[in-house]
N, C-alpha and C positions, 0 to 999 in steps of 0.2 A: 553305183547308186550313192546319193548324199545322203547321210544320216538327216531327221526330221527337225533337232537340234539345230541344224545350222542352217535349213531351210527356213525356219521356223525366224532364224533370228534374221538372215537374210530377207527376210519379206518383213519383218521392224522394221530394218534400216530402209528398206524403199517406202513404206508406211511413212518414215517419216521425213523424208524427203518429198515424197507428194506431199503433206501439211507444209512442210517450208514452202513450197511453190504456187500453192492455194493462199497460204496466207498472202505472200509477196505478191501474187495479182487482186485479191480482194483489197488489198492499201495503195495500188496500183502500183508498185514496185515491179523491180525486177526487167529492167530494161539493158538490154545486152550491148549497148553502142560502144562501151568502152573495154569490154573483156576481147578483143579478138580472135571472136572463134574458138577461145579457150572453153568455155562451158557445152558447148557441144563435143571438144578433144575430149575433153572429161566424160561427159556421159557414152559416146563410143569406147574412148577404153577401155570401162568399168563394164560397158556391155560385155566389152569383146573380153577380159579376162573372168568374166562371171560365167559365159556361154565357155568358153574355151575350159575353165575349170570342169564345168559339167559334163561338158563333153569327153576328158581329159578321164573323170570318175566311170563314166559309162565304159569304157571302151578298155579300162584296162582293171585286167579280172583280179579273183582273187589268190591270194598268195605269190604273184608276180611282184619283183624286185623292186617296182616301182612304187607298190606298196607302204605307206607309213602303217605301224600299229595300230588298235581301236583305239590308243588313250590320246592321236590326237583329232581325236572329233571333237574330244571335251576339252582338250587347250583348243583348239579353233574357234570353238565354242566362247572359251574365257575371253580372246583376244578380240573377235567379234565383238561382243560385248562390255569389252572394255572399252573400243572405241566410239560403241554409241552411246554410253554415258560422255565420253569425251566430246563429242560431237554437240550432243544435248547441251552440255554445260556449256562448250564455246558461245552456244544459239541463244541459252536462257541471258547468260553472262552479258551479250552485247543486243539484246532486247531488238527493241524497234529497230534499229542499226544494221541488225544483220540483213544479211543480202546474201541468195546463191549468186549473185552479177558485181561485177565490178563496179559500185556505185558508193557514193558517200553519202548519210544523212545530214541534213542542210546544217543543224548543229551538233556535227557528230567531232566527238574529241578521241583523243589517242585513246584506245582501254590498252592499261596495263596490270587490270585485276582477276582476278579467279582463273580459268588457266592462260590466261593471255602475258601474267607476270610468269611462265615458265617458256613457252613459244610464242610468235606472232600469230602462227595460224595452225591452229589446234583445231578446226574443225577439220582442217586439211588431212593430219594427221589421224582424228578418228577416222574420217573416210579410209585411209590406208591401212589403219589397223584392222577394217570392217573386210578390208580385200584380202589382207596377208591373212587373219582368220579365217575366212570361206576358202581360201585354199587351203592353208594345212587342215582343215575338215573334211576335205574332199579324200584324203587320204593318200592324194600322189603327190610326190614329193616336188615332179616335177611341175605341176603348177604352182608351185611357191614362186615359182619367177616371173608368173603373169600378172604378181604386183608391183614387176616395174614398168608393163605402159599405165598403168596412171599413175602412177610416180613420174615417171616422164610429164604425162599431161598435168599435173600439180606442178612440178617443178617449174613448167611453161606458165602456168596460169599464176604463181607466185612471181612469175619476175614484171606478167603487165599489171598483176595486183598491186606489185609496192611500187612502179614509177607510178603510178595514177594516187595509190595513198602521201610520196612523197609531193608530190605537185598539189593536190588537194587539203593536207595537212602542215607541209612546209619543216622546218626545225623538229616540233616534237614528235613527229614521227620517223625525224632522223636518229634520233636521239634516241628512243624506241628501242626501233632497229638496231642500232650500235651495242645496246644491251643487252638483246632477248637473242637466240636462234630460231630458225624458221620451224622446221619440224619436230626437231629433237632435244630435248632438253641439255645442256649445254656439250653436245655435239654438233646438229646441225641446223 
């Protein structure tokens, strides 16, 4: 069983990704021709290590090895919700711009402010911090590794992210890139 805490904050983070996706179709946004197939890899993976987490929590009991202690429901918890403030900020930060699809706004310029001067793609990031959290909440250690398929599918969906930003933005978003890291603040 998942503690209410991280279901709680789990059904946030999907809360508010249906408003990104509501918005993005009431401005008529949100058109998938140039992600390939990455925004569906994304949402399968996220399905499959969220259901896989769950599953992972039901089936193995208590005081077995696999086991993490109560206190990290409440780091899952922190981490979870550190990444939907990060998320949020990416969204607020690049306003009308943003996009769950790989698109450019017709006058959209490089952001390199609020957390975009630490990574390029920091909503990316929340999203993974939202996954790595729902697992170590779930309390089995072994679903901590169900946050590399979408890390897989992020890492896929960042590489046709930046040819399509480097061809649609040209120099400053080479330039960008050449300065910032992708996920992790000056890691990676």
């Amino acid at each position: 069983m998942v503690a209410p805490a991280v279901t709680t904050t789990l059904a946030l983070w999907a809360a508010l990704g249906l408003v990104l996706r509501v918005t993005e179709l009431a401005r008529r946004q949100g058109r998938t021709t140039s992600d390939r197939g990455t925004r569906v890899l994304i949402a399968v993976s996220l399905g499959v290590a969220v259901a896989a987490g769950l599953w992972l929590a039901a089936v193995t009991e208590a005081g077995s090895v696999w086991r993490l202690p109560e206190v990290a429901v409440a780091v899952g918890v922190v981490v979870m919700a550190s990444g939907l403030v990060l998320r949020v900020w990416a969204v607020l930060t690049l306003g009308r711009s943003f996009r769950t699809t790989v698109e450019v706004h017709p006058e959209q310029a490089v952001v390199d402010t609020g957390p975009y001067r630490l990574v390029r793609h920091p909503s990316y990031t929340g999203l993974l911090l939202v996954v790595l959290g729902f697992e170590i909440g779930t309390r089995v250690w072994p679903a901590i590794l169900l946050t590399l398929l979408p890390l897989a599918a992020v890492v896929r969906r960042i590489a046709v992210e930046e040819a399509f930003l480097l061809a649609a933005l040209g120099p400053s978003y080479a330039d960008y890139r050449a300065r910032t890291r992708r996920l992790v603040p000056g890691i990676w």
